[in-house]
C-alpha positions as CSV (number, residue, x, y, z in Angstrom):
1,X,-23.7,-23.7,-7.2
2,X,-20.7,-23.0,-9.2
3,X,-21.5,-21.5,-12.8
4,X,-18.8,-20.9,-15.3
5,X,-19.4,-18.6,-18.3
6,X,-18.1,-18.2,-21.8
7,X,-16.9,-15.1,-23.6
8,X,-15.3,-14.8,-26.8
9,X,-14.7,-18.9,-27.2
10,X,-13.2,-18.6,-23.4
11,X,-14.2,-20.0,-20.4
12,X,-14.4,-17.9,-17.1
13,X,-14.9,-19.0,-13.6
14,X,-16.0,-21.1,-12.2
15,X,-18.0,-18.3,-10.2
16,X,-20.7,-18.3,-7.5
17,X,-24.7,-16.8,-7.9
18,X,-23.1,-13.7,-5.6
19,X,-20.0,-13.5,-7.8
20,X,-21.8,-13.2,-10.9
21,X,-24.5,-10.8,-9.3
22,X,-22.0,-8.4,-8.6
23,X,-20.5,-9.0,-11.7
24,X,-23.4,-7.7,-13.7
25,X,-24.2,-4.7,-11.0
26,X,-20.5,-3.7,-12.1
27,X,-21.1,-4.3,-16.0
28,X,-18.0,-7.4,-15.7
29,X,-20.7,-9.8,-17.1
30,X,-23.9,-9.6,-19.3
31,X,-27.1,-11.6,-18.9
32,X,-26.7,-12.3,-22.7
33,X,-23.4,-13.9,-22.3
34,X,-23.1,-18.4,-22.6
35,X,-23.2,-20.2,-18.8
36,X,-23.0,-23.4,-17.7
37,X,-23.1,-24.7,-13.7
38,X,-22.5,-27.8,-12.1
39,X,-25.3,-30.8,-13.6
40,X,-26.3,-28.7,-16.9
41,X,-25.7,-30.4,-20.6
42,X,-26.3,-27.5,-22.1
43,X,-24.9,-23.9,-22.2
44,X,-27.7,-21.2,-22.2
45,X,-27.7,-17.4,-21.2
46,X,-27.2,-16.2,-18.1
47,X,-30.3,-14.9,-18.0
48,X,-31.7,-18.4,-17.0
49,X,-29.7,-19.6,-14.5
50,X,-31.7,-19.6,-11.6
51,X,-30.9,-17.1,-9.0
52,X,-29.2,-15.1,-11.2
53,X,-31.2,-12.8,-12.7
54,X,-32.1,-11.4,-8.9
55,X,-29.1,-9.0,-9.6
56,X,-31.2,-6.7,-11.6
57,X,-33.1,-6.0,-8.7
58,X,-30.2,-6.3,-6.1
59,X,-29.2,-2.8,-4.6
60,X,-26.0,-1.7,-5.6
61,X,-23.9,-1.1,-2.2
62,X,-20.6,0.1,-4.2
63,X,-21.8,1.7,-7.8
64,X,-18.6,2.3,-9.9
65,X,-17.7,5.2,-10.4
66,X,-17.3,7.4,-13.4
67,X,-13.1,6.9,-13.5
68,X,-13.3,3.2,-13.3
69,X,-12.3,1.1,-16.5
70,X,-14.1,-2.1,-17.2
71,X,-13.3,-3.7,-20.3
72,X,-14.9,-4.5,-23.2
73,X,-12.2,-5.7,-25.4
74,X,-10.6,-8.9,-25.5
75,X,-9.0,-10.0,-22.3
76,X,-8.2,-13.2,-20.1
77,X,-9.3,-12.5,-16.5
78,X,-12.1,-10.2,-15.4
79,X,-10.9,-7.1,-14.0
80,X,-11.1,-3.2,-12.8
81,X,-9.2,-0.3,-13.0
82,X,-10.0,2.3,-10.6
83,X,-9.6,6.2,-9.8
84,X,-8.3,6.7,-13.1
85,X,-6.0,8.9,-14.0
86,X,-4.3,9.9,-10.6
87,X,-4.3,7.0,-8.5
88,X,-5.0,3.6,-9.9
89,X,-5.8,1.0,-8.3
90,X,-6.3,-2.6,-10.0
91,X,-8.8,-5.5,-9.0
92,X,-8.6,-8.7,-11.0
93,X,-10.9,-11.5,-10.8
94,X,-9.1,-15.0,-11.0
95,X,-10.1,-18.2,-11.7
96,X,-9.8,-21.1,-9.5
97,X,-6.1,-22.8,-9.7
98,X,-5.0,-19.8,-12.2
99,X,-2.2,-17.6,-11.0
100,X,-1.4,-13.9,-12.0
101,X,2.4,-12.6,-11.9
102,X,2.3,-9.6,-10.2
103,X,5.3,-6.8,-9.3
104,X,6.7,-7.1,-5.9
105,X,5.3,-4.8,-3.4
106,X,2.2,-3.8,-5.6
107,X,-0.1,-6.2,-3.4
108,X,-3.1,-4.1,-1.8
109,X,-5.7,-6.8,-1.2
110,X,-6.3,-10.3,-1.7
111,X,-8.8,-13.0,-1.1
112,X,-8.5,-15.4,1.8
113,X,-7.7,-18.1,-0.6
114,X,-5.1,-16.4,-2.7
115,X,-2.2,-18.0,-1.9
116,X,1.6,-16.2,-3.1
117,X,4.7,-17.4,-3.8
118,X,7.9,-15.5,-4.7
119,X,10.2,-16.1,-7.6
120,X,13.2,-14.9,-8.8
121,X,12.7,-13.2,-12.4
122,X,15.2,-11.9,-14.7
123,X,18.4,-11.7,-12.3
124,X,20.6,-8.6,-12.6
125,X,19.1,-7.5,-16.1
126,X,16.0,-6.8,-14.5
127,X,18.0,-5.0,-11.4
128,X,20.2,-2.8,-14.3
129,X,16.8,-2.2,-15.6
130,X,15.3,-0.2,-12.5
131,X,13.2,-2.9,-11.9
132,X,12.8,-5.6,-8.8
133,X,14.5,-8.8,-9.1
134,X,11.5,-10.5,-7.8
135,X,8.1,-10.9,-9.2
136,X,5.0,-12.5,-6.8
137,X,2.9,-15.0,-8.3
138,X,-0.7,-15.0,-6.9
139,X,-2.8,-18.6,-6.9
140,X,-6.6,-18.9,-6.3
141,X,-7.0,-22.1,-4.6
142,X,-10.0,-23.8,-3.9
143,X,-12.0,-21.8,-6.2
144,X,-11.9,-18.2,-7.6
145,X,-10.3,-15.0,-6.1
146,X,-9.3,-11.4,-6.3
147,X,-6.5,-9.4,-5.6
148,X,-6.2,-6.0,-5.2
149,X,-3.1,-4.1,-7.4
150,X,-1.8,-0.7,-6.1
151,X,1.4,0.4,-8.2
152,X,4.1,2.7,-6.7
153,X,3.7,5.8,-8.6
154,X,0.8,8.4,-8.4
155,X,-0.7,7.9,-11.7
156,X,-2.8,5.8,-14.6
157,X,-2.6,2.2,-15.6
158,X,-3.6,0.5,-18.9
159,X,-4.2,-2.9,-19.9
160,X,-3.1,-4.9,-23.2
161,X,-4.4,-7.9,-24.6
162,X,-1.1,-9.9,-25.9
163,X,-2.0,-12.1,-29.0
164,X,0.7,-13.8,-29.3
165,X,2.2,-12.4,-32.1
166,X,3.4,-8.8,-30.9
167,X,5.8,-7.0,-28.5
168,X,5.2,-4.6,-26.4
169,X,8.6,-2.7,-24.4
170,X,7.9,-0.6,-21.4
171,X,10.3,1.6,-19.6
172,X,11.5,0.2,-16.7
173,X,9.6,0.4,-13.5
174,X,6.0,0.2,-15.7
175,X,5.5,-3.5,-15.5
176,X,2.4,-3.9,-13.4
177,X,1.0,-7.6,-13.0
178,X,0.6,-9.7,-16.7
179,X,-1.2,-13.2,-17.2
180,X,1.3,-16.2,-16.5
181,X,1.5,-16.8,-20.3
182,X,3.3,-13.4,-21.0
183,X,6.7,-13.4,-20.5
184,X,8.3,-10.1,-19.3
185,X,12.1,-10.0,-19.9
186,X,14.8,-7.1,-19.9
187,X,16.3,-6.1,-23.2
188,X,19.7,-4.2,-23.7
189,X,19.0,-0.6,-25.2
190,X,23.0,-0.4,-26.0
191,X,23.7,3.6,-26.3
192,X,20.5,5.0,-26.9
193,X,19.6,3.8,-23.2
194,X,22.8,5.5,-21.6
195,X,22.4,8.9,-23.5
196,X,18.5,8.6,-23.6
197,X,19.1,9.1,-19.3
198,X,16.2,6.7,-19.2
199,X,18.4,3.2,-18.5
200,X,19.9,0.7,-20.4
201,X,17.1,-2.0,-20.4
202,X,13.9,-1.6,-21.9
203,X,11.3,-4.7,-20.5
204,X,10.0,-6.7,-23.9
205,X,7.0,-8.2,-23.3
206,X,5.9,-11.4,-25.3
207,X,3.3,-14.4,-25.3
208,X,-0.2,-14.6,-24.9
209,X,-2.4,-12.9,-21.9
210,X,-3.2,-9.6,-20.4
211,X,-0.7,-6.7,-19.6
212,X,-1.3,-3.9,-17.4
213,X,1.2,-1.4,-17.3
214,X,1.6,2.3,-15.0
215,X,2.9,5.6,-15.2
216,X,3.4,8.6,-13.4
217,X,0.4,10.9,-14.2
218,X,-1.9,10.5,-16.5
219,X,-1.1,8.4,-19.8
220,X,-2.1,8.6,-23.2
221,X,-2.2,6.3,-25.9
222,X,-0.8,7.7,-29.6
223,X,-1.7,5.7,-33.3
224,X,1.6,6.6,-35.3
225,X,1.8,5.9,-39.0
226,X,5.1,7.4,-39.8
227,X,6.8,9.5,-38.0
228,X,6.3,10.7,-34.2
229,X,8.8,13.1,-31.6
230,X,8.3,11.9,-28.2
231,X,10.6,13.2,-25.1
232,X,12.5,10.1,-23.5
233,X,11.3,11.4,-19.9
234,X,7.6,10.7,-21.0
235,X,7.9,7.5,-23.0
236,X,6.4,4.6,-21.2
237,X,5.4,1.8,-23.6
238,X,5.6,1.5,-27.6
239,X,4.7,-1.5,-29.9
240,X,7.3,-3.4,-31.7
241,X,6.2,-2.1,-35.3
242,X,8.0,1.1,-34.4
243,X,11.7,1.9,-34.6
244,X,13.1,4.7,-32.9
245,X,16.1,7.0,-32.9
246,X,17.4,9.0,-29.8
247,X,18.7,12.3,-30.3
248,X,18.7,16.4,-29.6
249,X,15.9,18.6,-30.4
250,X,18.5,21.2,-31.3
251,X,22.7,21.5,-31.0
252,X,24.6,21.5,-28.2
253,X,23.2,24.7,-26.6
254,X,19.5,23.2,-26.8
255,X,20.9,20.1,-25.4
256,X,22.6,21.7,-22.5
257,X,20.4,25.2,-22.0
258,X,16.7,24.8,-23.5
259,X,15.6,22.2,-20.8
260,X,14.1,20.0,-23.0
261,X,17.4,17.2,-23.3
262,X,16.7,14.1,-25.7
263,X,14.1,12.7,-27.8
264,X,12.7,9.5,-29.1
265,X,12.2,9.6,-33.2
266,X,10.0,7.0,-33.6
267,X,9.7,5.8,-37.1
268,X,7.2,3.0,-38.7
269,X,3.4,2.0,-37.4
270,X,2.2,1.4,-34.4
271,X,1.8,2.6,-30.9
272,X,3.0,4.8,-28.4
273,X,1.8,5.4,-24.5
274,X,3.5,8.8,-22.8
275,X,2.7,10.1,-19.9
276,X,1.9,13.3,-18.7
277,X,4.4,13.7,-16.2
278,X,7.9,12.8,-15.5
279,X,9.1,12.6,-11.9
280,X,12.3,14.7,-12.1
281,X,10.4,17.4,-14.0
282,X,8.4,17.4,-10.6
283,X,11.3,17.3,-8.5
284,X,12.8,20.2,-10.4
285,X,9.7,22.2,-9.6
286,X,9.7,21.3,-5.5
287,X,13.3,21.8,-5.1
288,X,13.2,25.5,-4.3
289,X,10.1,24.7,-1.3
290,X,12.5,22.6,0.6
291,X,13.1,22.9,3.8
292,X,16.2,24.6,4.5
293,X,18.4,24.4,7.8
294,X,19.8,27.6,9.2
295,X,23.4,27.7,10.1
């Protein structure tokens, strides 16, 4: 029996009695919430399609653990983030005949019946921008599917809803995976990119769908109304109701001498993600436990 189920006006699915019992052992679906399955007229709660409510008293082989993210805001596809903050690893649920745009590389797992096909995206922008020229779509044919997301770096992940209406711009290398409907394109950062050290391509990120996005450590999400100082090495993402300004935390000696380089003056309202770590900070810090070869 295939069931489908509806959250927020959208439809989900469709899914199978096992799928949506593991579903609610995991908290990714409610008894409360609208379903409909193959024959029905009407939409009722899950709670009465048969077979389904077995789940409360089905064992749960895999309980999730304290560091995994489920949402409960608005979002398109079902999905997971786990072993928050150091390690993430993301599993999305998707829908029969839907396909997810996912980085290059980042593919841990996968249904049998996920089916991937490589595209071009963004040509040498996206190359200039530290990111791969080539992003992997992911299909679920012949019904639903999951795939398993493991990004590069050692660190967290977060997820955006995109309405439609707003931008988000991530450094380069944070693009995770995104819903078909977002678009995910490079955008010239002119000089504040080349003396900012961080690139010169910021990825702008528009449409409708969900975003999920990485970072090396953990990653922390900042409300500004105003103005907000942020190091360029731990910028990842910022809305596009925020202007910003790169520049010195001091003169020329500070620049050169103080270690702390360049900053992003953000200015406006808005949102910013930074991360707790920057990967030449740590490679600063191991460089005197190389090994060293003896003449």
């Amino acid at each position: 029996m295939q069931i489908t189920i509806n959250r927020d006006g959208q439809n989900y699915g469709p899914y199978t009695v096992e799928q949506l019992q593991q579903m609610l052992q995991a908290g990714r679906a409610q008894l409360t919430d609208l379903a409909n399955y193959e024959g029905a007229v009407e939409w009722v709660p899950l709670s009465q399609i048969p077979g389904v409510t077995q789940a409360q008293s089905t064992p749960v082989t895999a309980p999730i653990d304290a560091d995994t993210y489920v949402p409960t805001g608005q979002h398109e596809h079902e999905f997971r983030i786990e072993c928050k903050p150091d390690f993430s690893f993301l599993t999305v649920q998707v829908p029969a005949s839907q396909t997810l745009k996912v980085e290059a590389s980042a593919m841990a797992t996968m249904s049998s019946n996920m089916v991937m096909k490589t595209k071009m995206k963004g040509g040498l922008s996206r190359f200039l921008g530290g990111e791969n020229i080539f992003i992997n779509e992911f299909t679920a044919q012949a019904g639903p599917a999951e795939i398993g997301i493991a990004p590069g770096s050692p660190g967290d992940m977060d997820h955006v809803f995109m309405d439609g209406s707003s931008e988000i711009f991530l450094q380069s290398s944070a693009y995770v995976a995104s819903s078909m409907n977002v678009d995910v394109d490079s955008k010239w950062q002119g000089f504040k990119g080349f003396f900012s050290g961080e690139g010169l391509f910021l990825l702008r990120c528009t449409g409708q769908g969900d975003l999920w996005f990485n970072t090396y450590g953990a990653m922390i999400e900042v409300p500004v109304d105003g103005n907000y100082v942020v190091d360029t090495s731990h910028v990842v993402a910022f809305t596009s109701g925020l202007e910003y300004n790169v520049e010195s935390v001091g003169g020329l000696k500070s620049l050169f001498l103080s270690g702390e380089g360049l900053v992003c003056r953000f200015h406006g309202q808005g949102k910013v993600w930074i991360q707790t770590r920057h990967p030449m900070a740590f490679a600063n810090w191991a460089y005197p436990f190389r090994p060293q070869q003896n003449n």
